[in-house]
N, CA, C and O atoms as a GROMACS GRO file, in nm:
protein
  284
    1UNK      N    1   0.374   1.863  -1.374
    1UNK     CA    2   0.495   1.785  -1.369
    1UNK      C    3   0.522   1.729  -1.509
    1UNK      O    4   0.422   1.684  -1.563
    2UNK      N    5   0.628   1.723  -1.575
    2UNK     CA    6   0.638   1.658  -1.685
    2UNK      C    7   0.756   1.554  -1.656
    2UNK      O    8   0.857   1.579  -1.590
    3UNK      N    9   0.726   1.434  -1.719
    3UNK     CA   10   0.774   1.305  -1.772
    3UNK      C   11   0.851   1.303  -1.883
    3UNK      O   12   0.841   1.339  -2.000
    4UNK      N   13   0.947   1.242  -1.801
    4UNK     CA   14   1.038   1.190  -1.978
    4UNK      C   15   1.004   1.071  -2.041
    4UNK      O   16   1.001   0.971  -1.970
    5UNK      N   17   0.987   1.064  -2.121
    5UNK     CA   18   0.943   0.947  -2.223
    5UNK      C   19   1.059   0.844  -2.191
    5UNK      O   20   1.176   0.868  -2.160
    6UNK      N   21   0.993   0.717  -2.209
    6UNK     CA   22   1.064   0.581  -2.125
    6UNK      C   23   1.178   0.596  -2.193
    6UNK      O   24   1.280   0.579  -2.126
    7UNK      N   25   1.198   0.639  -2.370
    7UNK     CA   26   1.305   0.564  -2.412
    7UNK      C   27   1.397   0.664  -2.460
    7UNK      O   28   1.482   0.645  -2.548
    8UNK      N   29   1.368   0.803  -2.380
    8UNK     CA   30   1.474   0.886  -2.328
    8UNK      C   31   1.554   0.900  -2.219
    8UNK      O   32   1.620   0.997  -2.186
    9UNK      N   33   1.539   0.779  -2.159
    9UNK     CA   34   1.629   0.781  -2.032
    9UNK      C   35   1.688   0.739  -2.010
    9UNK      O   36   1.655   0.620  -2.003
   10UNK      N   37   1.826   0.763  -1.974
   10UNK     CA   38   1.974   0.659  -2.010
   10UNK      C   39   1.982   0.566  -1.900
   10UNK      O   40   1.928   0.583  -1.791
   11UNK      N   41   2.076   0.435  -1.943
   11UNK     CA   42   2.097   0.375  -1.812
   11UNK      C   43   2.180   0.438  -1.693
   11UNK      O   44   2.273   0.518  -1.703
   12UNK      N   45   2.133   0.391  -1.595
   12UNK     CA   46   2.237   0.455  -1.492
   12UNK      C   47   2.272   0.294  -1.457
   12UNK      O   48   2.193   0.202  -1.483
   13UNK      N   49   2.426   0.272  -1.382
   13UNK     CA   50   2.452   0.146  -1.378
   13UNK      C   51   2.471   0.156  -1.257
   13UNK      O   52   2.493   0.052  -1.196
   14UNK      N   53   2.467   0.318  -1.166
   14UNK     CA   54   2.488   0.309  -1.040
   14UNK      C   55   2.369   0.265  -0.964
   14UNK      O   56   2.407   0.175  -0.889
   15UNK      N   57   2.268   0.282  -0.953
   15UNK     CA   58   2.152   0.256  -0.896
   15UNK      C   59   2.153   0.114  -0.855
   15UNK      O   60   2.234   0.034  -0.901
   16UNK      N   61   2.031   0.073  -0.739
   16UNK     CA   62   2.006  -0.072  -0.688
   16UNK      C   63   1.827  -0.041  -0.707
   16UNK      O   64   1.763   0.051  -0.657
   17UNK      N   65   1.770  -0.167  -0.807
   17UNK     CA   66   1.670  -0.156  -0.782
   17UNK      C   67   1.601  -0.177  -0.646
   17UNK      O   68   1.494  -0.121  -0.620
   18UNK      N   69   1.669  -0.263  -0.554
   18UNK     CA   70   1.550  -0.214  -0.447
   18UNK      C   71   1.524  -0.104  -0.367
   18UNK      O   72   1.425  -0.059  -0.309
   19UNK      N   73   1.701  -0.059  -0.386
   19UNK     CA   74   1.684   0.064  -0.342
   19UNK      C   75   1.592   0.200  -0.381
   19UNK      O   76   1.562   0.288  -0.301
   20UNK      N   77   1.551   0.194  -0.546
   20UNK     CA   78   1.474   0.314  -0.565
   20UNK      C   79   1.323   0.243  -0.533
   20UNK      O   80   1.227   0.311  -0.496
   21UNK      N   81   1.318   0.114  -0.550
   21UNK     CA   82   1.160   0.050  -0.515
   21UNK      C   83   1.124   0.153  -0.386
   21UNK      O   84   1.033   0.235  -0.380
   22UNK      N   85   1.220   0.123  -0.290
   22UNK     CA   86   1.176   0.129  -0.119
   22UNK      C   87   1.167   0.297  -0.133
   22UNK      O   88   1.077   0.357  -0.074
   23UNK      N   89   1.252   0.358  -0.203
   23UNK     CA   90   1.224   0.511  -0.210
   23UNK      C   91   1.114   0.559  -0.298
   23UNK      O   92   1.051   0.662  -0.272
   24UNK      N   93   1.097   0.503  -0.376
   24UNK     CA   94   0.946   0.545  -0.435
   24UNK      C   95   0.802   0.458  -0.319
   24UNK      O   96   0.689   0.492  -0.283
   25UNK      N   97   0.860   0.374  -0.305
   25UNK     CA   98   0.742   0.353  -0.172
   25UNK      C   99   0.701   0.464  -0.032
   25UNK      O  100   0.598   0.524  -0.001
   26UNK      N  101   0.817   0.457   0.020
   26UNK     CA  102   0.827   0.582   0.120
   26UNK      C  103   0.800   0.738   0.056
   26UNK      O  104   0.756   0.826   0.129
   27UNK      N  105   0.829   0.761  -0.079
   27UNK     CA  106   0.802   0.909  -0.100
   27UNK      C  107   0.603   0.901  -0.120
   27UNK      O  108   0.528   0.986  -0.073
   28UNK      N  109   0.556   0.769  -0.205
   28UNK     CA  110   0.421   0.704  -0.233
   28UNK      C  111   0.334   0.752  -0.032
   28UNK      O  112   0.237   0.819   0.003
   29UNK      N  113   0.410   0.692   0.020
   29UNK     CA  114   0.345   0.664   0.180
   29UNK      C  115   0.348   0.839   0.240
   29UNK      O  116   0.241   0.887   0.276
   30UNK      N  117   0.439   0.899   0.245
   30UNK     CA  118   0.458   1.054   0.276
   30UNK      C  119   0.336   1.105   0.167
   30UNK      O  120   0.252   1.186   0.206
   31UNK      N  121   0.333   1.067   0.068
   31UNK     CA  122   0.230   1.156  -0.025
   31UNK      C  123   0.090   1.151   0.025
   31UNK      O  124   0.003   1.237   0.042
   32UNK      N  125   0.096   1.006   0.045
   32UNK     CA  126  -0.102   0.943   0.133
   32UNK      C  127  -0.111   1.036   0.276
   32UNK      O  128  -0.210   1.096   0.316
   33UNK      N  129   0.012   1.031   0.336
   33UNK     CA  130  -0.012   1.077   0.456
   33UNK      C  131  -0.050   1.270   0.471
   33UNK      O  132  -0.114   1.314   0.566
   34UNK      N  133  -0.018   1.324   0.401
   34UNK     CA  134  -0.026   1.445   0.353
   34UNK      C  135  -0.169   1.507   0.308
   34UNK      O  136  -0.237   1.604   0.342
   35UNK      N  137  -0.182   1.377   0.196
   35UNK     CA  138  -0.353   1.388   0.175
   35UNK      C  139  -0.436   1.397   0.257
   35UNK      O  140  -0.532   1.475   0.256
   36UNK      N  141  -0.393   1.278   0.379
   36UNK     CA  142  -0.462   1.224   0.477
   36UNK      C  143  -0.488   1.347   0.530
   36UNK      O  144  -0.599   1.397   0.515
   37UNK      N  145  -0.372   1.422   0.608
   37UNK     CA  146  -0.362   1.544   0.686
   37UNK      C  147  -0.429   1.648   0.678
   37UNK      O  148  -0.466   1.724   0.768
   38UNK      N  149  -0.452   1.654   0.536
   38UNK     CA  150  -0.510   1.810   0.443
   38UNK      C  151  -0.653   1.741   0.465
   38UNK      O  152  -0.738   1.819   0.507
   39UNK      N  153  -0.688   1.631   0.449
   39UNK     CA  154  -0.826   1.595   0.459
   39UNK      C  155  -0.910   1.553   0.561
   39UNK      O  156  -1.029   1.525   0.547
   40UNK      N  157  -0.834   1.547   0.683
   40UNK     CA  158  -0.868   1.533   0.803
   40UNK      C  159  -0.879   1.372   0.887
   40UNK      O  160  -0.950   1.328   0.977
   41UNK      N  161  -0.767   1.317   0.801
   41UNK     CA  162  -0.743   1.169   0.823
   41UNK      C  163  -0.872   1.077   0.730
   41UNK      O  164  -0.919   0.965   0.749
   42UNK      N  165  -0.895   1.165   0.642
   42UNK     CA  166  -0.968   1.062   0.542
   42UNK      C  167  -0.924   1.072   0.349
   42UNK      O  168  -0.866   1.168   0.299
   43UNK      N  169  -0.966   0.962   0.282
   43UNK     CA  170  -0.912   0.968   0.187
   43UNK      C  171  -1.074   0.982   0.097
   43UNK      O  172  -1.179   0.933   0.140
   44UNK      N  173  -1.065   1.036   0.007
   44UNK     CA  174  -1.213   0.980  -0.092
   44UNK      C  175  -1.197   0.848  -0.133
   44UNK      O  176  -1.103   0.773  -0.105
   45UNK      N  177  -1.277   0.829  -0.189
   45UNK     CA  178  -1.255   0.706  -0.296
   45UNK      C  179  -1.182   0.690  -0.409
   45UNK      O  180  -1.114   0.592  -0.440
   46UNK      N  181  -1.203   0.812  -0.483
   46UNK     CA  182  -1.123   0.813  -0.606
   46UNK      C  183  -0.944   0.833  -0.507
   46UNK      O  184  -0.862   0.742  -0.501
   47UNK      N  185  -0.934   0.912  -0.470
   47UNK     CA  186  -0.776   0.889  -0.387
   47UNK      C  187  -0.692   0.797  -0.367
   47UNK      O  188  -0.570   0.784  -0.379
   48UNK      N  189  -0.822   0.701  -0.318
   48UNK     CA  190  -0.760   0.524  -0.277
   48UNK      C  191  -0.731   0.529  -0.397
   48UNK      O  192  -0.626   0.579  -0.437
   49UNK      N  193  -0.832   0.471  -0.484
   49UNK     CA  194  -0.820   0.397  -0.570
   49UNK      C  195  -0.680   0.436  -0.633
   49UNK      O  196  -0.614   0.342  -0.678
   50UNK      N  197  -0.614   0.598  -0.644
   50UNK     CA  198  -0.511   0.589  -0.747
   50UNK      C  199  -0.429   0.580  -0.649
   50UNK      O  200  -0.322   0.554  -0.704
   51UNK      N  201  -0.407   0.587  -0.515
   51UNK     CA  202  -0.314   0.580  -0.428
   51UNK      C  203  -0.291   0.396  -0.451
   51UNK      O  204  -0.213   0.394  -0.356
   52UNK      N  205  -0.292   0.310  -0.478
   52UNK     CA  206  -0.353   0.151  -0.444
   52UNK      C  207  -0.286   0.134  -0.654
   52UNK      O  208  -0.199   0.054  -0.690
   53UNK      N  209  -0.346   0.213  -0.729
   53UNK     CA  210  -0.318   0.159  -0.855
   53UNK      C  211  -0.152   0.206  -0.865
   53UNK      O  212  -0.060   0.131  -0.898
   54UNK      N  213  -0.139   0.347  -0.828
   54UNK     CA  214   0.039   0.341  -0.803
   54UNK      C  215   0.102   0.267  -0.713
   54UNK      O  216   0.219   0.262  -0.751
   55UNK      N  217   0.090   0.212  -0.625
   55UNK     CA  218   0.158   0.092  -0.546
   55UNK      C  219   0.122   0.016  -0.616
   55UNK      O  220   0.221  -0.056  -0.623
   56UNK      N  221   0.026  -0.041  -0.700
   56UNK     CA  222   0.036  -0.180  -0.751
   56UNK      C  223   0.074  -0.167  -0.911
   56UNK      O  224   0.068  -0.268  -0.981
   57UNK      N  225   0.090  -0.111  -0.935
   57UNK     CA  226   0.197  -0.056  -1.080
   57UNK      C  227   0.394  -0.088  -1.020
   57UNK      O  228   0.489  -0.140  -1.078
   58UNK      N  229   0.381  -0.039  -0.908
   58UNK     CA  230   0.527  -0.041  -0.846
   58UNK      C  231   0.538  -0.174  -0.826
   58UNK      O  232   0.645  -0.232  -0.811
   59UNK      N  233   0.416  -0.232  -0.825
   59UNK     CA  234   0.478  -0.388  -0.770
   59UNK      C  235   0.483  -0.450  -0.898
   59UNK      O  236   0.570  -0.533  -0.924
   60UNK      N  237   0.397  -0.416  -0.979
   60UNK     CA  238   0.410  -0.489  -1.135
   60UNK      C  239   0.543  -0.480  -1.210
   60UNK      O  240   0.586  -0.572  -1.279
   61UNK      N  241   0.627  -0.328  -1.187
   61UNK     CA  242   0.768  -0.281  -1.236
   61UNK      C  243   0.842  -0.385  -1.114
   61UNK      O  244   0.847  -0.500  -1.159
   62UNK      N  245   0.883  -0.380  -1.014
   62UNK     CA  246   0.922  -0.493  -0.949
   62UNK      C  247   0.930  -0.660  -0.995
   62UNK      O  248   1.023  -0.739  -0.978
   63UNK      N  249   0.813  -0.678  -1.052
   63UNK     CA  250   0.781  -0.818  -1.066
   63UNK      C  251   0.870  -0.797  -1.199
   63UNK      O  252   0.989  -0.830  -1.204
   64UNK      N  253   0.795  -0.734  -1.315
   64UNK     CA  254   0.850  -0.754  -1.443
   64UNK      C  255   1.045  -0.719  -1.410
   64UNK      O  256   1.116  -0.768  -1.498
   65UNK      N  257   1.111  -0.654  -1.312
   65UNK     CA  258   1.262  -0.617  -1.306
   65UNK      C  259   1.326  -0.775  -1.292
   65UNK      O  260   1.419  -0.834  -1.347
   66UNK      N  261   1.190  -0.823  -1.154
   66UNK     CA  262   1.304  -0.966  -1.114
   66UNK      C  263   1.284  -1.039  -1.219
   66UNK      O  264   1.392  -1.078  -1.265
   67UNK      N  265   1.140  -1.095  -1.311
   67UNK     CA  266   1.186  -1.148  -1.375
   67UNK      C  267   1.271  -1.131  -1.528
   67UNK      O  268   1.312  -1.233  -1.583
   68UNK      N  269   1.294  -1.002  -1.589
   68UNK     CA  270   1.394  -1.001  -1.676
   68UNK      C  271   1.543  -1.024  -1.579
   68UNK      O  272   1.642  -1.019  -1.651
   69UNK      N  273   1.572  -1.046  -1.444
   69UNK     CA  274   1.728  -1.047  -1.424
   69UNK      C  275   1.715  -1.184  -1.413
   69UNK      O  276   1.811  -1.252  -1.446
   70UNK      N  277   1.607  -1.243  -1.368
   70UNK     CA  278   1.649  -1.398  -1.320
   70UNK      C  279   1.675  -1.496  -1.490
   70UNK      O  280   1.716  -1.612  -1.486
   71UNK      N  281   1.646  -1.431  -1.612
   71UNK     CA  282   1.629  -1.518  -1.723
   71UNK      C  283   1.778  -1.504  -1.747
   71UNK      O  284   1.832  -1.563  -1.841
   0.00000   0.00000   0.00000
């Protein structure tokens, strides 16, 4: 998969952040569940762990969004 570098990516002014939050959550939750499936309803350890560090990265981009709008 390749990434665009942060400060190649234009604004879009149409978007709602909570709206892509809740869609990168739900695509995040479909991804675990998939794993889950292929693995027989279990995860390893290393799995969690990056399944758990990308949700809590999403919540850190969340935190840091509200507070640059509320200043």
């Amino acid at each position: 998969m390749n990434f665009k570098h942060f400060d190649d990516i234009k604004p879009n002014h149409r978007m709602v952040f909570a709206m892509l939050y809740f869609a990168a959550c739900r695509s995040l939750h479909e991804l675990e569940y998939t794993v889950r499936k292929a693995n027989k309803g279990k995860l390893s350890k290393e799995q969690k762990r990056l399944f758990r560090r990308l949700y809590h990265k999403l919540i850190q981009m969340c935190a840091l969004w509200k507070n640059n709008n509320m200043n």
